[in-house]
C-alpha positions as CSV (number, residue, x, y, z in Angstrom):
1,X,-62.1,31.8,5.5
2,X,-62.3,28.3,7.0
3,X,-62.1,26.8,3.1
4,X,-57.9,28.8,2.9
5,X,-57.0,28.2,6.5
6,X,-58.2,24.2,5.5
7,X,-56.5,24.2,1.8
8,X,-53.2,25.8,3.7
9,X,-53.0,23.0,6.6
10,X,-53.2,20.3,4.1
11,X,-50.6,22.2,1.7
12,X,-48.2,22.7,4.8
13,X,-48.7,18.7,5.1
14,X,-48.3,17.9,2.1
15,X,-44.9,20.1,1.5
16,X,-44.1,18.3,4.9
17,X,-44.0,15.3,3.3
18,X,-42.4,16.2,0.0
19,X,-39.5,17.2,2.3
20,X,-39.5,14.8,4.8
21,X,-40.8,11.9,3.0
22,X,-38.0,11.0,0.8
23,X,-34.3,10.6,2.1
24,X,-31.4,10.0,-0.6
25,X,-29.3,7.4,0.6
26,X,-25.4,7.9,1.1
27,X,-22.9,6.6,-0.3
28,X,-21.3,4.1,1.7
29,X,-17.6,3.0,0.6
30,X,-16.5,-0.3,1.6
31,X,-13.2,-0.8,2.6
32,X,-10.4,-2.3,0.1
33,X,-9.0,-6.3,1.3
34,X,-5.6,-6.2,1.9
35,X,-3.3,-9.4,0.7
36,X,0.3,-10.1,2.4
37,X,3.5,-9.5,0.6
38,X,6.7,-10.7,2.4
39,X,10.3,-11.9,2.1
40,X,13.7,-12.2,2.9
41,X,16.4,-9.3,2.7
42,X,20.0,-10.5,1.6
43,X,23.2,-8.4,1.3
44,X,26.9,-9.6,1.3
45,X,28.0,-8.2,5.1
46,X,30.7,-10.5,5.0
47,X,33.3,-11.8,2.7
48,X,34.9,-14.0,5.0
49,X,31.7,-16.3,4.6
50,X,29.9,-17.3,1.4
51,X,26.5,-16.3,0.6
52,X,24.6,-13.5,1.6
53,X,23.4,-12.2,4.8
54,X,20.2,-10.7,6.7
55,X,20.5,-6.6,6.1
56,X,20.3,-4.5,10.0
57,X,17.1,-4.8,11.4
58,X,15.1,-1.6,10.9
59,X,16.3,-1.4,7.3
60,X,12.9,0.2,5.4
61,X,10.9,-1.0,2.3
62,X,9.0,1.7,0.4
63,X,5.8,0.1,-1.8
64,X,4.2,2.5,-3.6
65,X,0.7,1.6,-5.7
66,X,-1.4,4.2,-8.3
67,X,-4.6,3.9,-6.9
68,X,-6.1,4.0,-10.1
69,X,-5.5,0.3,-9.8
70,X,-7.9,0.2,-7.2
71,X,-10.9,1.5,-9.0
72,X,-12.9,-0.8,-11.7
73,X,-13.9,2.2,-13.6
74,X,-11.5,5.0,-13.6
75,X,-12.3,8.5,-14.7
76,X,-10.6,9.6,-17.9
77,X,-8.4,12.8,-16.8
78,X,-8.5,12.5,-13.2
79,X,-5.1,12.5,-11.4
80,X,-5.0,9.5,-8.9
81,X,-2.7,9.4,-6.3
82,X,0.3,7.5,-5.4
83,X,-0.6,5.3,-2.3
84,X,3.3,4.6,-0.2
85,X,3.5,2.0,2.5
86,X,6.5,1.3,4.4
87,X,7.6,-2.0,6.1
88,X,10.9,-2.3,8.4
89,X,13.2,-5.4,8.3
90,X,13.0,-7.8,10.8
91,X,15.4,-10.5,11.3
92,X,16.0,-10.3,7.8
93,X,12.5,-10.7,6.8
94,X,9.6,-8.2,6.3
95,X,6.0,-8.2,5.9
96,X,3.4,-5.5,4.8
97,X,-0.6,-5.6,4.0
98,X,-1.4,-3.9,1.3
99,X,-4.7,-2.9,-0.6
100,X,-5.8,-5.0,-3.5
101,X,-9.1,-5.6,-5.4
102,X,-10.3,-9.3,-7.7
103,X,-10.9,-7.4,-10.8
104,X,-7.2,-6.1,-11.4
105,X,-4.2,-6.7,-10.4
106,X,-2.4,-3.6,-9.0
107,X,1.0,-3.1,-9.6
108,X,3.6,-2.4,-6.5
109,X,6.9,-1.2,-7.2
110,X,9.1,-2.2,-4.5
111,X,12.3,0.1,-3.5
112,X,14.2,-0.9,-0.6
113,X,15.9,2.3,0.8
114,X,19.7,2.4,1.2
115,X,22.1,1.9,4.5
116,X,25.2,2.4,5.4
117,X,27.3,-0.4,7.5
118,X,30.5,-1.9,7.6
119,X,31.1,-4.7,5.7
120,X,33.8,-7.5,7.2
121,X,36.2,-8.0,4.8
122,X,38.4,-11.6,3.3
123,X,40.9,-11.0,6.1
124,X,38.6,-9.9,8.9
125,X,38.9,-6.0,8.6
126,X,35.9,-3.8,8.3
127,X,35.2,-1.4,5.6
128,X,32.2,0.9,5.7
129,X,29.9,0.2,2.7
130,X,26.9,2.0,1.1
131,X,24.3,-1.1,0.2
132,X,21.7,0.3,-2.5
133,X,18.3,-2.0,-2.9
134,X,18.0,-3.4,-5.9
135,X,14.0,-2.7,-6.7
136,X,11.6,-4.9,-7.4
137,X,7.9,-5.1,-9.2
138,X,4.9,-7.2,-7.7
139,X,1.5,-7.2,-9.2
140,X,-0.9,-8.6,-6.4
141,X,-5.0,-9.5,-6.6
142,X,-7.2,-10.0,-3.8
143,X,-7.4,-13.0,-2.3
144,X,-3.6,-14.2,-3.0
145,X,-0.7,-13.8,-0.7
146,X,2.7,-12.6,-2.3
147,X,6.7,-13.4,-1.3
148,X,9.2,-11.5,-3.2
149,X,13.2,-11.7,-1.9
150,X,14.9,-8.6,-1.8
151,X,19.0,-8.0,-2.3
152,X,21.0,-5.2,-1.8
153,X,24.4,-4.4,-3.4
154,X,27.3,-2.9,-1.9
155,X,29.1,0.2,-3.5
């Protein structure tokens, strides 16, 4: 009887250990690097004046990326998603961080989103005008920084 009660301790230690003993690691993900991409934002707000202006602050800037981009092996068949950012004009400028990775260079399509304002006109009058972003494409890589000048058009 002493013989089982022994050979079942040191099975109940040993199962303990089987159990216990050996841990699988998780996966850790690191995080992506992000690169800059900024510019200027033109329109023509007045005719009175040549050249183009700074579009109204708050004006927004839609970059979308596939994320398959982002992965050095993807997975034939799987849908990736469509990663959106958004950046807001400031003082006619605007600046955004956005993922990237060394081994590929993503692609960013670049949409600035319409606005409506008046537009002064040869002889001083105003005329309300729609401005419509003309869109853009930027392919960025880790480790680079990125400027691409955005215009709008009036209709």
């Amino acid at each position: 009887m002493k013989n089982i009660i022994s050979i079942m301790m040191v099975a109940a230690i040993g199962m303990l250990l089987v159990f216990t003993g050996c841990k699988e690691e998780e996966y850790q993900t690191e995080p992506l690097k992000m690169v800059t991409l900024s510019g200027t934002v033109k329109a023509e707000l007045n005719l009175s004046t040549a050249g183009l202006e700074s579009v109204p602050n708050g004006t927004k800037i839609i970059f979308r990326i596939n994320s398959e981009d982002l992965v050095q092996t993807p997975i034939a068949g799987y849908t990736y998603q469509i990663l959106q950012y958004e950046a807001t004009v400031v003082d006619g400028t605007y600046t955004i961080q956005l993922p990237a990775v060394k081994f590929n260079a993503a692609r960013v399509d670049i949409t600035p989103v319409d606005f409506q304002t008046d537009q002064i006109q040869p002889d001083n009058s105003r005329l309300e005008k729609t401005y419509i972003g003309n869109s853009a494409i930027e392919f960025i890589q880790e480790g680079e920084r990125y400027f691409e000048n955005l215009t709008y058009t009036a209709i």
